[in-house]
N, C-alpha and C positions, 0 to 999 in steps of 0.2 A: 409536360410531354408524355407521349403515350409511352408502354414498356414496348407495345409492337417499333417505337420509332429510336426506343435506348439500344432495339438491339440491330436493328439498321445501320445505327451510327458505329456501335460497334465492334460490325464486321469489316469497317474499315480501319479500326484502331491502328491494326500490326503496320499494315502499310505503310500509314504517315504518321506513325511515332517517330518523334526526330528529326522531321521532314521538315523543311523552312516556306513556307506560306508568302508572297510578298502580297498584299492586298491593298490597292489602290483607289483613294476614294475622291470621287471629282465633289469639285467644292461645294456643288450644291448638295450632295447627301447629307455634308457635314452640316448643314442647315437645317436640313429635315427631322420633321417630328420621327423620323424612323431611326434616329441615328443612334439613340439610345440601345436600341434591341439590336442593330449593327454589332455594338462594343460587347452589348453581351454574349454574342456570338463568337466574337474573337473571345472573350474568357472559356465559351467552351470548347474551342480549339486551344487554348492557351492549357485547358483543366487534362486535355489528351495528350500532352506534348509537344503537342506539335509548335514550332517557334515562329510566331509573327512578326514581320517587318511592315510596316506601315507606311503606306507614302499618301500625301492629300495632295487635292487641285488648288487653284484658288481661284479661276476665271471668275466665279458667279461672285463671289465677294473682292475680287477689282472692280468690277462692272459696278456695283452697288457704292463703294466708297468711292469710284470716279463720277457717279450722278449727284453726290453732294458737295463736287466744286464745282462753282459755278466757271465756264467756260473752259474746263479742262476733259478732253477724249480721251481715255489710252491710245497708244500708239499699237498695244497690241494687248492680247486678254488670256491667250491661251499658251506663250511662250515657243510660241515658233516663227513669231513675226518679229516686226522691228522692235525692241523696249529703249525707249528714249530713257533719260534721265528722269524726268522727272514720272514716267511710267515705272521704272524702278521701286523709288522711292513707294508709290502707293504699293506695288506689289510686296517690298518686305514688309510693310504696315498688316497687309492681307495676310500674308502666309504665319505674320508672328502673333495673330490673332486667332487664325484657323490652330495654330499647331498646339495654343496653349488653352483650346477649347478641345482640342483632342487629348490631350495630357489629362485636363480636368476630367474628362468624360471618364476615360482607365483607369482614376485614382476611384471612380465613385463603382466598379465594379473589381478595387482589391489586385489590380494592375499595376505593375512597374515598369514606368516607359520615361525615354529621354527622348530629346532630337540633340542631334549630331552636325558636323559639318565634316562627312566623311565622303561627301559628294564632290569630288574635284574633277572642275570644268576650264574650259575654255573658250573662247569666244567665237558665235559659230560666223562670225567674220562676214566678207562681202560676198552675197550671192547672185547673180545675174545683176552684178553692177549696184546693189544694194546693200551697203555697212548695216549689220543687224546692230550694231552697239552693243547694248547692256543684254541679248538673249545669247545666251550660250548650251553648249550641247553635253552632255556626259562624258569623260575624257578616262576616268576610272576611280573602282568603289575604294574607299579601306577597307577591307575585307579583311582584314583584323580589326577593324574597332568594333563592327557588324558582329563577327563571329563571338567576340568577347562579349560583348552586351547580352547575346541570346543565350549563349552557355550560364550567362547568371541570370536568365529568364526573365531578362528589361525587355522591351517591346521599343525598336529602333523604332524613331517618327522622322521622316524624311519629308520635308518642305519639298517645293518645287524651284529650290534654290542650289548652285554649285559656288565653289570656290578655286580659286585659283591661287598658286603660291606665292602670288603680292597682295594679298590680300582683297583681291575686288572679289566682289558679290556679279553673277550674273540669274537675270530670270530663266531655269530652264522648264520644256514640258515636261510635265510631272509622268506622263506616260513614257517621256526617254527612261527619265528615273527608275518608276517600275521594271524597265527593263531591263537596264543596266542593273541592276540590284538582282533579280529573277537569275540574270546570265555570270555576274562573277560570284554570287553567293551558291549558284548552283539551286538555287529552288525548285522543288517538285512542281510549285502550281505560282503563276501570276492571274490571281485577279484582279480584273476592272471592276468597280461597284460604279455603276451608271445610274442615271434616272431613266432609260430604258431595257426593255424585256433583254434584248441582247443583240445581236447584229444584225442590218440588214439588208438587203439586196433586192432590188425591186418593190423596196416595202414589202418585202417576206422576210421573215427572222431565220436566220440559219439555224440549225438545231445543233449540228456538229461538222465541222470541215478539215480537211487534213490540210498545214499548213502552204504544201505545194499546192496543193489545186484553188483555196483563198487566193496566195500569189498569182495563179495565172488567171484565174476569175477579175480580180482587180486592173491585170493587166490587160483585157481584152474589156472591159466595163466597168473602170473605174467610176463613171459617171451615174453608177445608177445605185449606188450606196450611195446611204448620209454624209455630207459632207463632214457634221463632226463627230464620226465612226471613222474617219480614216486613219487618222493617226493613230488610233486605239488596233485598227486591222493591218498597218503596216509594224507597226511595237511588236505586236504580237508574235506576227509572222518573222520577223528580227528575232524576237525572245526564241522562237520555237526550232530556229536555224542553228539558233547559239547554242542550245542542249539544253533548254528548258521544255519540260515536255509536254506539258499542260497550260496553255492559258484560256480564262474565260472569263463574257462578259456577262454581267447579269444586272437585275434592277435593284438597286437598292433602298426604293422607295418601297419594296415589295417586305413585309415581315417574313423574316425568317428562307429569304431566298440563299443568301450565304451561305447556312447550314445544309438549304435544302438541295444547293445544287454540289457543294462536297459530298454530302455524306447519300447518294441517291445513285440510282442506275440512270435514272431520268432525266437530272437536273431540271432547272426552271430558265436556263438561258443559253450561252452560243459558246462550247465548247470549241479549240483549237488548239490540233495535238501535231507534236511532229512526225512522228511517227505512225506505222499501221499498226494500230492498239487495241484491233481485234484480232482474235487467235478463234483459229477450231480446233477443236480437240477430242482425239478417242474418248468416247466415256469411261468409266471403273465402274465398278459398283456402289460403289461409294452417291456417286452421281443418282442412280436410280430414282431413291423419292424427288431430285430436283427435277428429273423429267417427267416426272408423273404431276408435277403441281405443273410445270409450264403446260400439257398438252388438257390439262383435267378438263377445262373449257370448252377447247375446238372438241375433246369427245361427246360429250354433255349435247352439242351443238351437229353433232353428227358431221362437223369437217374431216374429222379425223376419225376411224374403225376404233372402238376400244381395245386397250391392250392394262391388262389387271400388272401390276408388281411382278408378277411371275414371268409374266410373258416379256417384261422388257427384262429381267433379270438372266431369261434362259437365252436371251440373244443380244447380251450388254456389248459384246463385243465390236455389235452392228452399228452401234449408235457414234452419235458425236455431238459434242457439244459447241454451240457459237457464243464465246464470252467475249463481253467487254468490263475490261479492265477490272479481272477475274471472278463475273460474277455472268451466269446462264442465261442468254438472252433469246436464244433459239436452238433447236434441234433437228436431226435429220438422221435416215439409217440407211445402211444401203445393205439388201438381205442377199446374197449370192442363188441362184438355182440350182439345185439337186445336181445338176453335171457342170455346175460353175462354168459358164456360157453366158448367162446372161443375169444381170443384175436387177433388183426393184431398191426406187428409190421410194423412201417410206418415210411416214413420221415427221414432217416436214412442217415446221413451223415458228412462226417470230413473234414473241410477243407485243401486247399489240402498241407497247411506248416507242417499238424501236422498227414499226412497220413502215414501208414507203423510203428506205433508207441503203435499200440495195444488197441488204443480207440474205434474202429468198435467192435470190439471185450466187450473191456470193458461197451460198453451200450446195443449190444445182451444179455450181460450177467446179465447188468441190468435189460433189461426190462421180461428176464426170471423169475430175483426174484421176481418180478411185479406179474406179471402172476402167479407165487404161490403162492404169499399170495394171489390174491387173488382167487386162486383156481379153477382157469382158466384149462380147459382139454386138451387145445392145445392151440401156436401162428401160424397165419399163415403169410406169407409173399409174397406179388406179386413180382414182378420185371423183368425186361424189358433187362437190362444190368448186374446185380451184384449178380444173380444167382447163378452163381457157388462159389461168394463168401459166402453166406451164408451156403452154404451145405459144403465147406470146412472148413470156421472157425466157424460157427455156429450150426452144426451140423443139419441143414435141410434135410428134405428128399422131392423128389417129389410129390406134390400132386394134387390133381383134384379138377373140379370145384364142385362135393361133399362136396368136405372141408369146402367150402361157403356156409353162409347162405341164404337163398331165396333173401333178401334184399340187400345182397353185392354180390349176385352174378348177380343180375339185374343192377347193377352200373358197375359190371365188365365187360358185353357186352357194355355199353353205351358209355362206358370209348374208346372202341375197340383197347386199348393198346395191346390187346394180353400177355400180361403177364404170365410170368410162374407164377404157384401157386407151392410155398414150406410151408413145413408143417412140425411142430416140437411137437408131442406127448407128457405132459410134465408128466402124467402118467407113461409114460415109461424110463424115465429118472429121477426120483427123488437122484439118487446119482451122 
């Protein structure tokens, strides 16, 4: 690992020390030549504190052990359809295979893990006229056996199995699991470790979505997602209702996507948060060098007018900052005029992992409500290259060097940027 990537990871440290992880692995990772550098990934979340609970799939190894009896189908592979008796029977075969090749795997990277049967279910009964049998659904966790295992730093392994207090065994989805476990244990993050990039939707991968608008997407176009992404973007969207705040999907045939989508502003797959987990914020001073490394670029590139350390420093107060999940992802300033009348919004830009995501947009719109309170008559805006972006999503119109006050308009020749001037009336726009 590089040192630029030791100290990435941790600036996240403070936050998820302590924090519970449930990380969910569909049966075929567990298969995969990549499954190795998976586990050692959970040792290096395990080496930060942070407490893992582990839950696996088993479809891809039912499917495999039901093609070596000769004239036997499961009845179901994923544990949301019917499990007959004797589909039972293969899936404990599956799951006590998979869990004590996951046990083996965490003894071979200095891990301490059990599986449990702290999962008690119920029978998800007759649905539209059809007895499921042997599949049943999450009914509630121990959340004391859980809590005590992690406080002595065991690593819970959660089968895709419940019980009930006669002792029957039922097949459940291993994604109810993850859930259930995400929402009574209280988890900061439930991951899916899939064998794909991450969610999709029209065959486009979603980068990050807030779990209400997933919800009404599914409900308006359920049919144009992966059929099996759904149960993984209903869990979700369930975990993210219940007060989990984070869940995401990612590949885990990918090396190193686990670490890289915790420990990154980026990630490498399809974040789903409950909540609005972006903030803007007054800059400090403090802030200064972070805006000077996000804009260093667009200057270089002449998007942006140079402004030296000094010059944001003597007018910090202008600035703000647009973080996700407390780290600087864009900028914007809004400079008042000489008889404080009319505002320039300045300085405006998103880095380029988190462009196309509607944050240009969401700090025009901030610094508009700026500008009414405080009762500002217009903003205006120069620019050189991004012109037409403001008049399309921000609603600018052309305007002159009238617009400018004597004193900005003397900087504006000096400058000899040539700058288009746009101008946004906010009189005329109050609704």
């Amino acid at each position: 690992m590089k040192p630029v990537d030791l100290r990435g990871i941790l600036k996240y440290v403070p936050q998820y020390r302590n924090k519970i992880f449930v990380i969910a692995l569909d049966g075929v990772i567990t298969e995969s030549e990549n499954f190795s550098n998976i586990l050692l990934d959970v040792a290096v979340l395990c080496s930060l504190n942070i407490r893992v609970v582990l839950v696996h799939g088993v479809s891809s190894q039912i499917q495999k052990i039901a093609d070596t009896m000769e004239g036997f189908e499961p009845s179901d592979v994923d544990g949301s359809g019917v499990t007959d008796d004797q589909t039972l029977k293969v899936a404990l075969i599956a799951a006590n295979r998979c869990t004590h090749e996951i046990l083996e795997g965490l003894s071979t990277v200095d891990l301490r893990a059990v599986t449990c049967n702290g999962i008690i279910s119920h029978p998800m009964g007759i649905i539209r006229g059809v007895d499921h049998l042997y599949t049943g659904k999450v009914e509630r966790v121990d959340v004391e056996m859980f809590q005590t295992l992690l406080k002595d730093a065991i690593i819970p392994v959660a089968p895709p199995l419940g019980f009930d207090g006669e002792g029957n065994t039922y097949r459940v989805n291993s994604d109810n699991v993850a859930c259930a476990l995400g929402v009574q244990l209280q988890a900061q993050k439930v991951i899916f470790v899939t064998a794909t990039d991450g969610l999709y939707c029209n065959e486009e991968m979603i980068g990050s979505v807030q779990a209400q608008d997933l919800q009404e997407k599914m409900n308006r176009m359920q049919s144009a997602f992966r059929p099996e992404q759904i149960s993984k973007a209903q869990y979700a969207i369930q975990a993210c209702q219940q007060g989990v705040p984070r869940v995401h999907l990612i590949n885990g045939l990918v090396n190193e996507s686990l670490i890289t989508e915790i420990f990154s502003n980026e990630g490498v797959g399809t974040l789903i948060y409950a909540n609005e987990y972006q903030q803007i914020r007054r800059a400090t001073r403090k802030d200064i060098r972070t805006i000077m490394v996000l804009i260093r670029q667009a200057m270089k590139t002449e998007e942006l007018s140079v402004r030296t350390y000094q010059d944001v420093e003597s007018r910090i107060q202008d600035y703000y900052l647009f973080e996700i999940d407390g780290h600087a992802v864009g900028c914007v300033a809004l400079h008042l005029s000489e008889d404080k009348s009319s505002g320039e919004l300045a300085c405006l830009f998103v880095t380029c992992h988190y462009e196309n995501r509607g944050i240009g947009r969401k700090l025009i719109g901030f610094i508009e409500e700026r500008a009414r309170a405080l009762k500002l008559k217009k903003i205006i805006v120069l620019s050189t290259q991004t012109y037409t972006y403001f008049k399309s999503k921000g609603g600018f119109v052309d305007g002159s060097q009238e617009d400018l006050t004597p004193e900005r308009l003397e900087k504006y020749h000096q400058s000899r940027r040539r700058s288009r001037i746009l101008v946004k009336r906010l009189e005329e726009n109050k609704n």
